[in-house]
N, C-alpha and C positions, 0 to 999 in steps of 0.2 A: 585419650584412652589407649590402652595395647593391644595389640595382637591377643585372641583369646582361644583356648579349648575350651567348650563348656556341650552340655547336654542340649539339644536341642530344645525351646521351651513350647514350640509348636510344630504339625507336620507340613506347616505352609512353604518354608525357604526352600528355596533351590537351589545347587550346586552351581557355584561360578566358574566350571569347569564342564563338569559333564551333563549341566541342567537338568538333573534327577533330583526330586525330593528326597530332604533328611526325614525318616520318622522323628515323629514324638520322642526322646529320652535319648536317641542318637547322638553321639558325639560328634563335634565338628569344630571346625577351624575355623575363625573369627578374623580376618585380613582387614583391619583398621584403616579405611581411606576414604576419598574427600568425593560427595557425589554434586558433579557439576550441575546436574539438572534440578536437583534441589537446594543446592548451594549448601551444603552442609556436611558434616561428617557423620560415614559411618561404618559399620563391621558388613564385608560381601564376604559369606558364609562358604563353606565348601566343605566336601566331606573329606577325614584325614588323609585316605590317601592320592586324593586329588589335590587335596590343600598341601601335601610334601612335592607334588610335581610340579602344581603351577608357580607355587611361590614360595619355595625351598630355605631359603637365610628366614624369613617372615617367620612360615611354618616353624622352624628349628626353634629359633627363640622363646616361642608360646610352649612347644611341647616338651624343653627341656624343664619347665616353669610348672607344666601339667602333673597335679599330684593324682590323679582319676586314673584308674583303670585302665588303660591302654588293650583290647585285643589286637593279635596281631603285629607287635611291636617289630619282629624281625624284619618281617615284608615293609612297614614303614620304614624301617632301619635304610634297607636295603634301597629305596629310593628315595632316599635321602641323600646318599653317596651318591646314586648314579645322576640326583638331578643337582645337587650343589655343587657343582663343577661346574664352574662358567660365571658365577657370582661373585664379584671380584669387592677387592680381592683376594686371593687364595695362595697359598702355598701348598710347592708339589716337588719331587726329584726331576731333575729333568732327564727326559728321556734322549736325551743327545747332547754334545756338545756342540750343535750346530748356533743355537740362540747368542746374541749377544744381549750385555744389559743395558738398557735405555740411559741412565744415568752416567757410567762410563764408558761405557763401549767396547769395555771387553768381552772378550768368548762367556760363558756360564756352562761349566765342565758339567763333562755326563755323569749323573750322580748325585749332585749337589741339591742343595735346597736352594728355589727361585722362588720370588713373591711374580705372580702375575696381574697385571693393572688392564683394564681396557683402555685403548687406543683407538686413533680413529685415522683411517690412508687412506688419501687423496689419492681414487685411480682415472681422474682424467673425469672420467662420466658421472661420478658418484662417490660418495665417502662412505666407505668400509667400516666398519668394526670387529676390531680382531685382539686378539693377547698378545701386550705387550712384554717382555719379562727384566727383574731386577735382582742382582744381588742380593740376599741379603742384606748384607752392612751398607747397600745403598739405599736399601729399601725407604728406610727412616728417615732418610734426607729427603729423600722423591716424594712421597707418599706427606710424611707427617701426620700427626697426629697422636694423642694418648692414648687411644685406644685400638692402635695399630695394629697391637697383639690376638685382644681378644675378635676384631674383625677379621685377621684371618683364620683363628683357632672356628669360631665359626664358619667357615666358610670352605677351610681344610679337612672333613673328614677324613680323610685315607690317610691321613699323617699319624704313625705310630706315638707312643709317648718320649721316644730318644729324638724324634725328628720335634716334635714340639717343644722340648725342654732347647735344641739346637737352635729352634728358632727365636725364642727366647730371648736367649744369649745372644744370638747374634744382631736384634734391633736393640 
């Protein structure tokens, strides 16, 4: 099954975020996973704008899918952008030319379009998680995949439609 927006069909679930009940006829986000303790799969519910913060790529993909009513859309809009950053992964300008790219090793100019991948550094005591970042035109080599595009078009909101069409072209 997928990821679902649907109406609530009872006032019994709880929020998988802020543990408040959905009313009855309330809409809600439907996050499709596997429950250990019963061994089986299933939908942990959440209301929409808990369900855009906890689980932002999930959430997207059901609610662009969502033909229903939407109140509120802007506010969801809006933390949608601020929580889909860090879901990799994603394309962005960079904010400096300080990054190099993982695949060649050279600089990544301030301005440009990077794809960032997570990474994992070894600092002695513990292994880190942090963003890695790549060219473009390396991207596809690194990364692979067919559907390389649409995972980071997902995953890029803040990218205009000239920075997407760029990104495009360039994997």
């Amino acid at each position: 099954m997928d990821h679902v927006i649907e109406p609530a069909k009872s006032g019994r679930a709880s929020c998988g975020k802020c543990r408040e009940k959905m009313a009855k006829g309330e809409l809600r986000f439907g996050w499709w996973t596997y429950n250990d303790f019963a061994a089986e799969e299933r939908h942990r519910w959440y209301h929409l704008k808990c369900g855009a913060q906890a689980r932002p790529a999930e959430f997207r993909k059901a609610y662009l899918q969502c033909t229903a009513e939407i109140e509120d859309r802007d506010a969801i809009d809006a933390l949608l952008v601020k929580h889909l950053k860090g879901t990799y992964p994603y394309a962005e300008r960079a904010p400096s030319g300080r990054s190099g790219c993982l695949s060649c090793g050279d600089k990544i100019a301030k301005g440009t379009l990077r794809i960032a991948v997570e990474t994992e550094v070894d600092t002695g005591n513990f292994v880190a998680k942090r963003p890695g970042y790549l060219h473009v035109g390396c991207g596809a080599s690194w990364i692979g995949g067919e559907d390389l595009f649409d995972d980071l078009e997902a995953n890029s909101p803040r990218l205009n439609d000239d920075d997407r069409d760029a990104l495009e072209a360039g994997l």
